[in-house]
Residue frames as qw, qx, qy, qz and C-alpha x, y, z in Angstrom:
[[0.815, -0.493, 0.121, -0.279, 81.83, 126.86, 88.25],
 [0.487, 0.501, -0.656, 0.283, 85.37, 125.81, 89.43],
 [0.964, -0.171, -0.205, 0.017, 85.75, 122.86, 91.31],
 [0.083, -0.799, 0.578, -0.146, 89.07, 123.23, 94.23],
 [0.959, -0.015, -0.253, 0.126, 90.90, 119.84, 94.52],
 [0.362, -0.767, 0.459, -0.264, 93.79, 119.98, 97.54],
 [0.880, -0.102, -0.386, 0.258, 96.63, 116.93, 97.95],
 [0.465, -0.742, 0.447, -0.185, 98.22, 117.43, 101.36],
 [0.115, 0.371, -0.904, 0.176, 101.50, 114.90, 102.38],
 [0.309, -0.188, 0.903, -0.230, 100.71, 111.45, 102.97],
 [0.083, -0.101, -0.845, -0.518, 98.13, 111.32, 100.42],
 [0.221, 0.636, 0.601, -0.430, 95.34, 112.65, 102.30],
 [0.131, 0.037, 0.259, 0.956, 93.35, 115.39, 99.89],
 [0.300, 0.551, 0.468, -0.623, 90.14, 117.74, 99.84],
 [0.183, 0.165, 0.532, 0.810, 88.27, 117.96, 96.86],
 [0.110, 0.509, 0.533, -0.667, 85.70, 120.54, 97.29],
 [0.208, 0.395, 0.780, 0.439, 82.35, 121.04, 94.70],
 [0.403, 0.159, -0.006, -0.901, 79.67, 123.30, 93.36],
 [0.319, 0.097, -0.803, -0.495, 77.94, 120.60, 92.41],
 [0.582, -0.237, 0.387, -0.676, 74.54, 119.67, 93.99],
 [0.930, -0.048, 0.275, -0.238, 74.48, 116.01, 92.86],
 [0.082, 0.545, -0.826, -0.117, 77.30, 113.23, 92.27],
 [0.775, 0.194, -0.540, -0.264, 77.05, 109.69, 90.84],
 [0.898, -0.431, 0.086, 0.003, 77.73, 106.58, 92.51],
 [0.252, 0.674, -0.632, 0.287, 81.29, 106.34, 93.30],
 [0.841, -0.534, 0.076, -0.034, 83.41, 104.16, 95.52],
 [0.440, 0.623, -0.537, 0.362, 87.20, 104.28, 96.21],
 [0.780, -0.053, -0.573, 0.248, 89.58, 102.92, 99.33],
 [0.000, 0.319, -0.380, 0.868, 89.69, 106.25, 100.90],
 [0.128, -0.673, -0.701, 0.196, 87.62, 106.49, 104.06],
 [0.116, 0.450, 0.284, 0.838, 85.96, 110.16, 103.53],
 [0.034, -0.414, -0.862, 0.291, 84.41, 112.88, 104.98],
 [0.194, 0.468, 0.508, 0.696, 81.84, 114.98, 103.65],
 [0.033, 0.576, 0.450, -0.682, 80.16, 118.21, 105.11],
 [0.176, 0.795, 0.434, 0.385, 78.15, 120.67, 103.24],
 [0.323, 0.174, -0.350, 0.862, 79.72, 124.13, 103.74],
 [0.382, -0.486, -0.016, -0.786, 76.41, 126.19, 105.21],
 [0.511, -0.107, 0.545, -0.656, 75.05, 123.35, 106.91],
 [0.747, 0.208, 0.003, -0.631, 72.35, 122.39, 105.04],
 [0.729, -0.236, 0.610, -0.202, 71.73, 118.76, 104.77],
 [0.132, 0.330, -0.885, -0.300, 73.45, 116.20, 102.49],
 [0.834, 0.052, 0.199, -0.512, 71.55, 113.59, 101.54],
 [0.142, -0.436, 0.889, 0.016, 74.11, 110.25, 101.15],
 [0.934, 0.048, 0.129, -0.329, 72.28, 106.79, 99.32],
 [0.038, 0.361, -0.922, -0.134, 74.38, 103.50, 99.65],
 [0.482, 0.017, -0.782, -0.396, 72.47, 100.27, 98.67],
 [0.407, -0.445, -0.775, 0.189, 71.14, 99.64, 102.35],
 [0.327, -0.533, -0.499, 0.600, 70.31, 102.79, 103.80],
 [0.185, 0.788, 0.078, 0.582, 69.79, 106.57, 103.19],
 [0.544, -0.275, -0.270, 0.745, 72.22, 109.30, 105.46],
 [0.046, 0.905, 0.231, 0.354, 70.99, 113.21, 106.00],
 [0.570, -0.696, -0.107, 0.424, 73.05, 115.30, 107.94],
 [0.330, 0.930, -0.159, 0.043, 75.23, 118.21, 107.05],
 [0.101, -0.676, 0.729, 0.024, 78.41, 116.03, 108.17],
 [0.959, -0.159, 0.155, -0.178, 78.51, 112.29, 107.50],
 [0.586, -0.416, 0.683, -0.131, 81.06, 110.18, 107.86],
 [0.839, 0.428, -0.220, -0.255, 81.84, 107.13, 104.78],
 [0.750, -0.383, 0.458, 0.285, 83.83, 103.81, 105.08],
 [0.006, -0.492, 0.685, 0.537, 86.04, 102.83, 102.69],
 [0.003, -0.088, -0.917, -0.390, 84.52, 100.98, 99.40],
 [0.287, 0.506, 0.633, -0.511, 80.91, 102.36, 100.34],
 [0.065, 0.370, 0.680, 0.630, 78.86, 102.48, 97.22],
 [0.080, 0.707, 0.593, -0.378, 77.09, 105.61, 97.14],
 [0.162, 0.720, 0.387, 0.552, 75.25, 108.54, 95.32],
 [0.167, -0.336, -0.336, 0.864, 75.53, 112.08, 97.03],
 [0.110, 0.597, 0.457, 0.650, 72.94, 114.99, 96.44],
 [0.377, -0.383, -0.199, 0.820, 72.60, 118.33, 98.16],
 [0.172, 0.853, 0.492, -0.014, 69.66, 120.92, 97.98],
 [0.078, 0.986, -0.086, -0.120, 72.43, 123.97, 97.79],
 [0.827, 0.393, -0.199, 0.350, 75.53, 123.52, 95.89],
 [0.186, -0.842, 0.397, -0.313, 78.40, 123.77, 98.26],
 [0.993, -0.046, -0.074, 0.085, 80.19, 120.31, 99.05],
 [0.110, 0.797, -0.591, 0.056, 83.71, 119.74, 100.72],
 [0.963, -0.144, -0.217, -0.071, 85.19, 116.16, 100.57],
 [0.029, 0.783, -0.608, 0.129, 87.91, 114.84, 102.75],
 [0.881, 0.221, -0.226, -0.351, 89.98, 111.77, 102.17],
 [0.356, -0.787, 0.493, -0.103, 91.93, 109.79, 103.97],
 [0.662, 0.279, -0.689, -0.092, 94.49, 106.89, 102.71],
 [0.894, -0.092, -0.427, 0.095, 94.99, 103.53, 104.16],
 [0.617, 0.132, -0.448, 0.633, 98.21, 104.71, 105.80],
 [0.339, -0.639, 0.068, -0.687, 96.19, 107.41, 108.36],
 [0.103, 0.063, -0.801, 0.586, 95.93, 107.16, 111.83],
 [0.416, 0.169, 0.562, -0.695, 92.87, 107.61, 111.73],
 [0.307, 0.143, -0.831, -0.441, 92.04, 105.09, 108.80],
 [0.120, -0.147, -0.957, 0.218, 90.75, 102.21, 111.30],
 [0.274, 0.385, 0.683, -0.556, 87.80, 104.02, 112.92],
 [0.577, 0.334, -0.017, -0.745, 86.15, 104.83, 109.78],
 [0.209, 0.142, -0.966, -0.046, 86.66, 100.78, 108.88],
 [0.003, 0.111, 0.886, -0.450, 85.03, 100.41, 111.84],
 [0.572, 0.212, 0.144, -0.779, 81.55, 102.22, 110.78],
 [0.515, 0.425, 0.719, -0.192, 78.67, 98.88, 110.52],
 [0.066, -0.277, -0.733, -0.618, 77.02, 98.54, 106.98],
 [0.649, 0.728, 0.197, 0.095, 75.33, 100.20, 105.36],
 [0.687, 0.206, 0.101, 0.689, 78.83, 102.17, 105.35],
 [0.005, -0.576, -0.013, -0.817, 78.12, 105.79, 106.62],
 [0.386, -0.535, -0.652, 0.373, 77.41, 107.33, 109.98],
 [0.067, -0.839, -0.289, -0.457, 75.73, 110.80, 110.22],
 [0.419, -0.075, -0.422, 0.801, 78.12, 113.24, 112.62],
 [0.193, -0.838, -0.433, 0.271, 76.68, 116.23, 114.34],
 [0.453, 0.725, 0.223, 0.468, 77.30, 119.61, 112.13],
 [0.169, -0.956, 0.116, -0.212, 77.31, 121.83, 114.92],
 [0.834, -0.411, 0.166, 0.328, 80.58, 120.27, 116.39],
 [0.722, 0.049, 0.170, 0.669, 82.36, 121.59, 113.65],
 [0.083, -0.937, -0.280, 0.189, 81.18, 125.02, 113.88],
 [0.376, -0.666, 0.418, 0.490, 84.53, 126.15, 114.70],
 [0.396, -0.217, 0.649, 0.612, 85.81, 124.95, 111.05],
 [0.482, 0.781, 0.392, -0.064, 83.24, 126.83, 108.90],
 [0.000, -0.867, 0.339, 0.365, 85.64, 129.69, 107.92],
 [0.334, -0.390, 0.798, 0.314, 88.31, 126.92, 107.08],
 [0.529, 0.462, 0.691, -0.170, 85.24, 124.86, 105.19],
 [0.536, 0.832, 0.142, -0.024, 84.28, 127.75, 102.82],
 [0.142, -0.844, 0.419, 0.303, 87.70, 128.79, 102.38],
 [0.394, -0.271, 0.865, 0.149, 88.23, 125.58, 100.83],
 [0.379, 0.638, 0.670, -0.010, 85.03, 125.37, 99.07],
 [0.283, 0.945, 0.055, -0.152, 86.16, 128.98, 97.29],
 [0.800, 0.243, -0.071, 0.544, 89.84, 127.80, 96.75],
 [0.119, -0.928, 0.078, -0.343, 90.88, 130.73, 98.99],
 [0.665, -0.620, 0.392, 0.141, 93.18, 128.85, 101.54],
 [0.217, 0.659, -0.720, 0.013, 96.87, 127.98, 101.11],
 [0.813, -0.039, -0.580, 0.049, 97.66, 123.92, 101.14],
 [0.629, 0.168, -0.556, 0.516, 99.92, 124.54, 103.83],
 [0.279, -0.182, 0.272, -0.903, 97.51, 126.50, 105.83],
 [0.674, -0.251, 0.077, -0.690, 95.02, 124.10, 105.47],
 [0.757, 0.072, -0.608, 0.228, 96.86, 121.12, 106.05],
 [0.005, 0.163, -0.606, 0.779, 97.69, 122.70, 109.75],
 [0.618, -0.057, 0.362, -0.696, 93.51, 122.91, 110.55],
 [0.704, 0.104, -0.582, -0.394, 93.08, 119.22, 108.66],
 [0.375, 0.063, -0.879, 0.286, 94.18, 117.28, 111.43],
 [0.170, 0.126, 0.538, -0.816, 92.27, 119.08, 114.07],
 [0.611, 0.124, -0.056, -0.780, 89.13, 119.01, 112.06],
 [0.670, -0.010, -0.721, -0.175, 89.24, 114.64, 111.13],
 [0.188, -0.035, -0.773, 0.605, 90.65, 114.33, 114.96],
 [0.235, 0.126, 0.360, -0.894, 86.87, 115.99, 115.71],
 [0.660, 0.156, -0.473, -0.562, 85.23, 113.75, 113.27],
 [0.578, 0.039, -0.804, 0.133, 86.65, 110.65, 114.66],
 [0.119, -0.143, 0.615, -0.766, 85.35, 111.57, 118.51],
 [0.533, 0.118, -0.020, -0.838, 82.12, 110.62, 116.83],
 [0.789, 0.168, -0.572, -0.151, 82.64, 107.41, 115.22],
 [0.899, -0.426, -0.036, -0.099, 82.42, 103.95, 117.30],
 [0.632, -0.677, 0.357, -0.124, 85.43, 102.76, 118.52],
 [0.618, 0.544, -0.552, -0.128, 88.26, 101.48, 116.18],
 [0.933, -0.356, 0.036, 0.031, 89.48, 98.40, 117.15],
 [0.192, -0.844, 0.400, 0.301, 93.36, 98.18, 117.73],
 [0.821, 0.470, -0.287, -0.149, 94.86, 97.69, 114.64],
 [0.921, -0.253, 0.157, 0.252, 97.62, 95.00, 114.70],
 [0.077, -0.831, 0.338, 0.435, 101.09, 96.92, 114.68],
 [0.687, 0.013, 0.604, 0.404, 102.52, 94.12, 111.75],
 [0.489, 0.697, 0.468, 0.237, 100.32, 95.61, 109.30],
 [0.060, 0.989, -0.075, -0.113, 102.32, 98.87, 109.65],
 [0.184, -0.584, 0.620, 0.491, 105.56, 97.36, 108.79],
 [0.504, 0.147, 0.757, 0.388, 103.81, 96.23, 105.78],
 [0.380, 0.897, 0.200, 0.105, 102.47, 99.22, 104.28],
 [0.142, -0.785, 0.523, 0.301, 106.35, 100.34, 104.94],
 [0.598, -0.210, 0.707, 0.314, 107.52, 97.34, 103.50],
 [0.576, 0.613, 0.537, 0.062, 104.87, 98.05, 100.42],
 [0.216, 0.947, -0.159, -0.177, 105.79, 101.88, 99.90],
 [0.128, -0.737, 0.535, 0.391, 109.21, 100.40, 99.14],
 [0.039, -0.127, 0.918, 0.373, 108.31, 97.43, 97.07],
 [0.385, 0.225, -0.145, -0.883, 105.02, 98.46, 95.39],
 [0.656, 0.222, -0.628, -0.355, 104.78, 95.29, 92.81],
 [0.065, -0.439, 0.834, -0.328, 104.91, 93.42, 95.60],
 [0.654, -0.262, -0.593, -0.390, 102.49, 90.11, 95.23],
 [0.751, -0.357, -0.088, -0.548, 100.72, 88.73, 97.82],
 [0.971, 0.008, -0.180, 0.157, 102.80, 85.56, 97.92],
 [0.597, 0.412, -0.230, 0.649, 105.75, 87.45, 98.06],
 [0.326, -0.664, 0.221, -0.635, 104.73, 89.84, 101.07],
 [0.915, -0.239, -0.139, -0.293, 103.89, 86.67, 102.60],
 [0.839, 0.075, -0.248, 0.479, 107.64, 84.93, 102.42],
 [0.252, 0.406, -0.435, 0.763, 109.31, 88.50, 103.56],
 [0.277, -0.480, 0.514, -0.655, 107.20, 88.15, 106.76],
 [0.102, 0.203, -0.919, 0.322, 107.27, 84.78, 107.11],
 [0.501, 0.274, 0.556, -0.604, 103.11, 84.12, 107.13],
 [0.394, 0.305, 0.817, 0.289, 101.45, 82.04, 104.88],
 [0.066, -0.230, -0.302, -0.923, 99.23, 84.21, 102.16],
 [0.450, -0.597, -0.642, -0.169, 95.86, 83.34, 103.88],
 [0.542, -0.513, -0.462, 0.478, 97.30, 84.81, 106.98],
 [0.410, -0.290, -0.041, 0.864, 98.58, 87.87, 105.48],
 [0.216, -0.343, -0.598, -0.692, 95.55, 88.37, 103.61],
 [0.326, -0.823, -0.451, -0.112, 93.37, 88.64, 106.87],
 [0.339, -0.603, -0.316, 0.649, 96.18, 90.33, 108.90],
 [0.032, 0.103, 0.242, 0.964, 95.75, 93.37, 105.86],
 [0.235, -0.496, -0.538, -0.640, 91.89, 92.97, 105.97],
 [0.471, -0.569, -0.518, 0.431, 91.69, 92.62, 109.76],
 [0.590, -0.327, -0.214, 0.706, 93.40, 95.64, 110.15],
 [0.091, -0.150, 0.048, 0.983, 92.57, 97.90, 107.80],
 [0.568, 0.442, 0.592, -0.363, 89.10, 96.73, 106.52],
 [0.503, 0.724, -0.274, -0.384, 90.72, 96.26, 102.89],
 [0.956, 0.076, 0.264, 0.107, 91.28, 93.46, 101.33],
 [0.367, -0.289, 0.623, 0.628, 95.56, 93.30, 99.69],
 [0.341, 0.420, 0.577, 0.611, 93.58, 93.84, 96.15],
 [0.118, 0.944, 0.202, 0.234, 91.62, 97.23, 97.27],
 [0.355, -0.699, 0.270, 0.560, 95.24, 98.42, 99.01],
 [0.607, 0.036, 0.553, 0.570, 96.53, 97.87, 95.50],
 [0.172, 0.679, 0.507, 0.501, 94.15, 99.81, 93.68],
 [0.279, -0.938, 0.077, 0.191, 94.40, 102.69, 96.28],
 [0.416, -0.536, 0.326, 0.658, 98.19, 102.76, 95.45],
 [0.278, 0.438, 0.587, 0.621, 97.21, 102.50, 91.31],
 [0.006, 0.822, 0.569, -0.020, 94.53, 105.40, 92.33],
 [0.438, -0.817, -0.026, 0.373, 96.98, 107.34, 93.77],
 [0.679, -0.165, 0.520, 0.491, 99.15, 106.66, 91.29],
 [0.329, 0.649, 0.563, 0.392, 97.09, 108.08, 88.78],
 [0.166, -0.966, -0.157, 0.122, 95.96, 111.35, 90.85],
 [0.480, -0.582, 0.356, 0.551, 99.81, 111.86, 90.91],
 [0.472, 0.005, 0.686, 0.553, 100.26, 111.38, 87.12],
 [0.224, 0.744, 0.608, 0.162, 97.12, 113.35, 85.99],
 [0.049, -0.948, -0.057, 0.308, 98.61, 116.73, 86.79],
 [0.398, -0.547, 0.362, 0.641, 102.05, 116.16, 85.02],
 [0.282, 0.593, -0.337, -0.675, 101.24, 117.26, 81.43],
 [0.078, 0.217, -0.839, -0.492, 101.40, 113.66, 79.91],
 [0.543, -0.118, -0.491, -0.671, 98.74, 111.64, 77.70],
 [0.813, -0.280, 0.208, -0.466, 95.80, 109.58, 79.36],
 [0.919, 0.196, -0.328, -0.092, 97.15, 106.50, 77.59],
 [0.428, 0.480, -0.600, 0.476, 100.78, 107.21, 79.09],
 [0.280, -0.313, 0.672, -0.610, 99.62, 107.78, 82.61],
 [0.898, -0.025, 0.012, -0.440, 97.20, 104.52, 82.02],
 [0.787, 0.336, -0.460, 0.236, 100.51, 102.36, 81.69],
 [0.265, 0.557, -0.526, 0.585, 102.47, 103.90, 83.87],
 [0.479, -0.338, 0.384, -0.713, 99.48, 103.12, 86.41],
 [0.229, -0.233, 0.945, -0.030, 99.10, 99.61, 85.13],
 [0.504, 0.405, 0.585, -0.489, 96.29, 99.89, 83.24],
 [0.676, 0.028, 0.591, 0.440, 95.85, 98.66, 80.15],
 [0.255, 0.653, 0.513, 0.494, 94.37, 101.86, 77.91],
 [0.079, -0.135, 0.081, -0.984, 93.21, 105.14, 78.37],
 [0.591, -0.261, -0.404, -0.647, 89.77, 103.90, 78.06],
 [0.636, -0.312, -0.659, 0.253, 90.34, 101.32, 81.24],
 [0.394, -0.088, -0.328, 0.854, 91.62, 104.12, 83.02],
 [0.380, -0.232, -0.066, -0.893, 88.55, 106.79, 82.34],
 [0.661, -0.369, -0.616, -0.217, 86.31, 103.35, 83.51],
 [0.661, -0.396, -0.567, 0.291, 87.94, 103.31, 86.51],
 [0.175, 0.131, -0.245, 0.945, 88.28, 107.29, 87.38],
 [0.447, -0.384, -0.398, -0.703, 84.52, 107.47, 86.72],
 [0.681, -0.490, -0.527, -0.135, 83.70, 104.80, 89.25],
 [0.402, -0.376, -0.459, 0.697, 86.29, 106.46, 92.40],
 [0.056, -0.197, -0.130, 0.970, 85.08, 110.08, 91.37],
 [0.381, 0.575, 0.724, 0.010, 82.39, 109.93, 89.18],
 [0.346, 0.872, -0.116, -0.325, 83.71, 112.40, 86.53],
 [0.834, 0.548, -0.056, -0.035, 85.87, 112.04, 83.94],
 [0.677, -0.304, 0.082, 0.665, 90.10, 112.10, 83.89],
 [0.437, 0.178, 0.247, 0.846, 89.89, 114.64, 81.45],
 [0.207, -0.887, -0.230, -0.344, 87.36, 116.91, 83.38],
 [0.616, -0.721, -0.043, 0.314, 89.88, 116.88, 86.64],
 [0.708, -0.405, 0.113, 0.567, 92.05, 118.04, 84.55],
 [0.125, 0.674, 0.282, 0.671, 90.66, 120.84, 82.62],
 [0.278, -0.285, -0.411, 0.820, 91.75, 123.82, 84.87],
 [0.257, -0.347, -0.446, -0.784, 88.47, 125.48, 83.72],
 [0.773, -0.425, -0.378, -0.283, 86.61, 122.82, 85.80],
 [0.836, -0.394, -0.252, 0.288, 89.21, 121.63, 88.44],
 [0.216, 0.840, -0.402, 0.292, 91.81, 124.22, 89.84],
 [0.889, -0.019, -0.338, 0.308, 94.71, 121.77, 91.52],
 [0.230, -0.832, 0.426, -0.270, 96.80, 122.97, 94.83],
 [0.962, -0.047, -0.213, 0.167, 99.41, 120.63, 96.13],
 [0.062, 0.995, -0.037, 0.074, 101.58, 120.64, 98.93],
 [0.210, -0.607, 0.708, 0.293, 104.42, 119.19, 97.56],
 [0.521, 0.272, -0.681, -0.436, 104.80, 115.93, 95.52],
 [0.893, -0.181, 0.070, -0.407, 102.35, 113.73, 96.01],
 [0.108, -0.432, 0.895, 0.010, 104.03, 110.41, 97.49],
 [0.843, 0.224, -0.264, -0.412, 103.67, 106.94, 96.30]]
């Protein structure tokens, strides 16, 4: 039972399962999940239960997945999407149940992904069209404030960049630049960080070196920090995603950071 994991540019990626039931997890991506046949998901986050064979997930939503027929295709979208905001915008509990049949049209594309059968670069062409049909669903994103986009530019070139220090290069106290990131993206300046450490990792886990190395290199202090915190965005291990047994890995191109 082989697991298909997809990173498309900009850091979006599909990771598509046999698996009929997944731990609690939470990460900064906002996500969405379908079941390839249909058949209903079943989504628990600490205030609510979701059914539906498409739902919708904000970002940071604590939740369990489980699924009467193994067949699962996640998609994930970073901070820096256009279409980030409206899944911000989904109300607590943190999930919003889409209509299945809307995506009709992207079944083919769905299993094709879910059997590791598509090219990246083929299915990076039907990704857009298929979130852009997700997001018709979801409430209304508010408009994000255009600053916050020259500061995720301002970040991608100066990573390490503290709080305090963003602050002085645009001239806003930290308080301010701390709500205009959370305003905007519905992430607080510590879960962007960790998205860019996540990402950081995902990027480092395919290149041949040890856990411990790519736990430094990601700022973490061990291997053992680093399996704590893969568990809790994926709920599996670092050294299952990367047993091509369990995980086969497509990518089209290097993953940016």
């Amino acid at each position: 039972m082989t697991d298909h994991l997809y990173f498309f540019s900009a850091n979006s990626y599909v990771y598509a399962s046999r698996k009929d039931d997944f731990p609690a997890t939470s990460r900064p991506h906002a996500v969405l999940l379908f079941s390839v046949d249909g058949t209903p998901l079943t989504l628990r986050t600490p205030r609510g239960q979701f059914v539906g064979g498409a739902i919708a997930v904000a970002p940071q939503t604590v939740r369990t997945l489980s699924m009467s027929t193994a067949g699962l295709v996640s998609i994930n979208l970073p901070p820096s999407s256009p279409f980030f905001s409206a899944f911000s915008s989904i109300v607590p509990p943190g999930a919003h149940v889409l209509e299945r049949k809307a995506f009709r049209l992207f079944d083919g594309f769905l299993a094709g992904m879910h059997e590791g059968a598509r090219k990246p670069a083929q299915a990076e062409e039907i990704f857009h069209d298929l979130v852009t049909t997700a997001v018709e669903q979801l409430p209304r994103a508010q408009r994000i404030d255009t600053r916050v986009l020259e500061v995720l530019r301002y970040l991608d070139e100066a990573p390490e960049a503290t709080l305090v220090e963003l602050a002085r290069a645009f001239e806003l106290s930290p308080h301010r630049m701390s709500h205009l990131i959370s305003d905007s993206l519905g992430l607080s300046f510590r879960a962007y960080q960790a998205w860019r450490k996540q990402v950081r990792v995902c990027k480092l886990l395919y290149s041949g070196r040890s856990l411990t190395d790519i736990a430094h290199e990601a700022g973490l202090s061990d291997s053992a920090h680093l399996s704590h915190f893969y568990r809790h965005w994926y709920g599996q291990s670092p050294s299952y995603s990367r047993d091509r047994e369990s995980v086969k890995f497509f990518s089209l191109s290097l993953i940016h950071i």
